[in-house]
N, C-alpha and C positions, 0 to 999 in steps of 0.2 A: 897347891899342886893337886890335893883332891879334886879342887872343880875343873880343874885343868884337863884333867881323864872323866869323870865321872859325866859331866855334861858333856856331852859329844854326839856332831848330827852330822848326817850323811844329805851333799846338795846335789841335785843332778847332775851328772857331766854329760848329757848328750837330753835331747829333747824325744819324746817317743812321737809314731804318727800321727796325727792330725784326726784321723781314724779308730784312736785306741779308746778303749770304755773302760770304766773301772772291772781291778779283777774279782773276782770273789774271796773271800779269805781261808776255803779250803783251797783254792790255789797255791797261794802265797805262801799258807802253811806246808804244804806238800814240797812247794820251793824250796824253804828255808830245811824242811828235814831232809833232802837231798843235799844238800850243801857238806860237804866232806872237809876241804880244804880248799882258802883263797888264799890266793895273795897279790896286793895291790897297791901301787902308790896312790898317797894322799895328800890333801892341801887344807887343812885345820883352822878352821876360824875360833879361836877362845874366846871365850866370856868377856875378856877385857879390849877385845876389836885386835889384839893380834894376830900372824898369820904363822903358821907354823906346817912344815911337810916333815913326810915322812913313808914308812914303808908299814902294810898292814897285814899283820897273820894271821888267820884262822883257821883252825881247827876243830870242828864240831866233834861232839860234846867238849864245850865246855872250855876251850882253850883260844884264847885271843891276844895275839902281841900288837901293840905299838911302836915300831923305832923310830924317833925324830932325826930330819937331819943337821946338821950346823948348821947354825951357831948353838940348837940346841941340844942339848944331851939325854935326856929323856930318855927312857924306855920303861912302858906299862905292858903288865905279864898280867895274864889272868891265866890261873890254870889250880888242879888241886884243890878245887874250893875257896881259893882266895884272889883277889888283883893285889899286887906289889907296884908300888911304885918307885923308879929311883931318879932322883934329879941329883945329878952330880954337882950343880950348880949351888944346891941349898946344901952343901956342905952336914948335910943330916942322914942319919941310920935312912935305908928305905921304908915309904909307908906302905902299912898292910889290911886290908880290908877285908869283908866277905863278899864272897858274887852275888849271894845271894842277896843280898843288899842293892843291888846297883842294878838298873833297869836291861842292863848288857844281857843278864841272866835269863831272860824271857827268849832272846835266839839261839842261845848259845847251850840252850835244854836242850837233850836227848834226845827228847820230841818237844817239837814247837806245835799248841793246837791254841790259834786263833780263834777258836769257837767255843772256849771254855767260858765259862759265865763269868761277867764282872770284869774280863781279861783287854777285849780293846772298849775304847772308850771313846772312838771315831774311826769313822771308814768313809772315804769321799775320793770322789776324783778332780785334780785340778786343772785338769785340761791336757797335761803332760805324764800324768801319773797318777798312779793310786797311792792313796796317803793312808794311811792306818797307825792310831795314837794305841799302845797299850801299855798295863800295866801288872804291876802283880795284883792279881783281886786280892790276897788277904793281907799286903801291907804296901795299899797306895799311896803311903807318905813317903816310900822311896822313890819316888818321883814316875816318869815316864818315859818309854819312848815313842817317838812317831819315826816311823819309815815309807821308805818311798819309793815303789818300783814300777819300772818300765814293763810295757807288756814285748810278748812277740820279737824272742821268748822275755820270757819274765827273766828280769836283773833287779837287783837292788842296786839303788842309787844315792840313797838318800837317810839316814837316820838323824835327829834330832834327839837329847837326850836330856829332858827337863829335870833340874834335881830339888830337892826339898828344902831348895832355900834360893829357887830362884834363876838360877846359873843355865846356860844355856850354850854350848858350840858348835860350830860345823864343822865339818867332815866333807869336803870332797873326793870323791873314789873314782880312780881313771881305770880302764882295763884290766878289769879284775881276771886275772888265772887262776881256772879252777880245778879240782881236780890231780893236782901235783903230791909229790912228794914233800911233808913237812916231819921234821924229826922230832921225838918228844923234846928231846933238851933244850929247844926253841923256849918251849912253854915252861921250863922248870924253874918256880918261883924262888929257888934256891939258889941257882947261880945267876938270879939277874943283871947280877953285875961283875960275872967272869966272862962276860963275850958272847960271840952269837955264834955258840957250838950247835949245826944243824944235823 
């Protein structure tokens, strides 16, 4: 189930102009520190070529939920310095990690600055998008991510999330709302599995 959350990539849901040029990465960065609260449905490619949706919450700084929907049960909290994970399925305690661990932690900073030495480690445009691979400079062995956004205006689309042993999923993101109201109790690693008190 770690690789299950920890790998995790965002694919485009919509194609940008034909017209669009890569953005610069104080753009991108300025983007993502604007980013308040989304929420979005998803469609989840795992590691193992299954497909999985769900609904995605964000809350800058630092606060990021997952909810799968049936058949799976799933739900990954990131919040308070740690991701929790609980699969109802594996009949086991929830697992618990650090953010700071887990390449999530790079957008999900306070401030996001794209321009810190060592920190991405590709920037390109693919025709559709600008792709940008980072990482944490002082512990690259937690893996990576790469992100993908659309210009005019700038959206993200796309995150890929390389971990240190391999593992690799997608993330499709439809109609992201932004800007709403999201309550802390969403993100409270504590009740992750008394329900989805907002």
């Amino acid at each position: 189930m770690k690789r299950f959350f920890i790998a995790t990539s965002f694919v485009l849901a919509s194609a940008a102009p034909s017209w669009a040029e890569q953005l610069p990465l104080a753009a991108i960065s300025t983007y993502l520190n604007d980013l308040t609260t989304v929420e979005a449905p998803f469609a989840q490619i795992n590691d193992d070529g299954t497909l999985s949706t769900g609904t995605l919450y964000i809350k800058r700084p630092g606060r990021m939920r997952f909810e799968y929907d049936p058949p799976e049960q799933a739900v990954v909290v990131a919040g308070g310095g740690a991701v929790v994970i609980l699969d109802p399925k594996s009949n086991t305690a929830p697992e618990s990690y650090p953010l700071s661990r887990t390449p999530l932690s790079i957008i999900l900073a306070r401030t996001v600055d794209l321009d810190r030495a060592n920190m991405v480690t590709g920037h390109s445009f693919d025709g559709t998008a600008t792709v940008v691979t980072a990482q944490d400079p002082e512990n690259p062995d937690y893996g990576n991510i790469q992100l993908s956004f659309t210009a005019d205006p700038v959206e993200l689309r796309k995150w890929v999330i390389n971990d240190s042993g391999g593992g690799q999923t997608t993330v499709i993101l439809q109609s992201l709302e932004k800007g709403g109201t999201l309550g802390d109790a969403l993100f409270n690693t504590q009740i992750i599995g008394e329900g989805n008190d907002r």
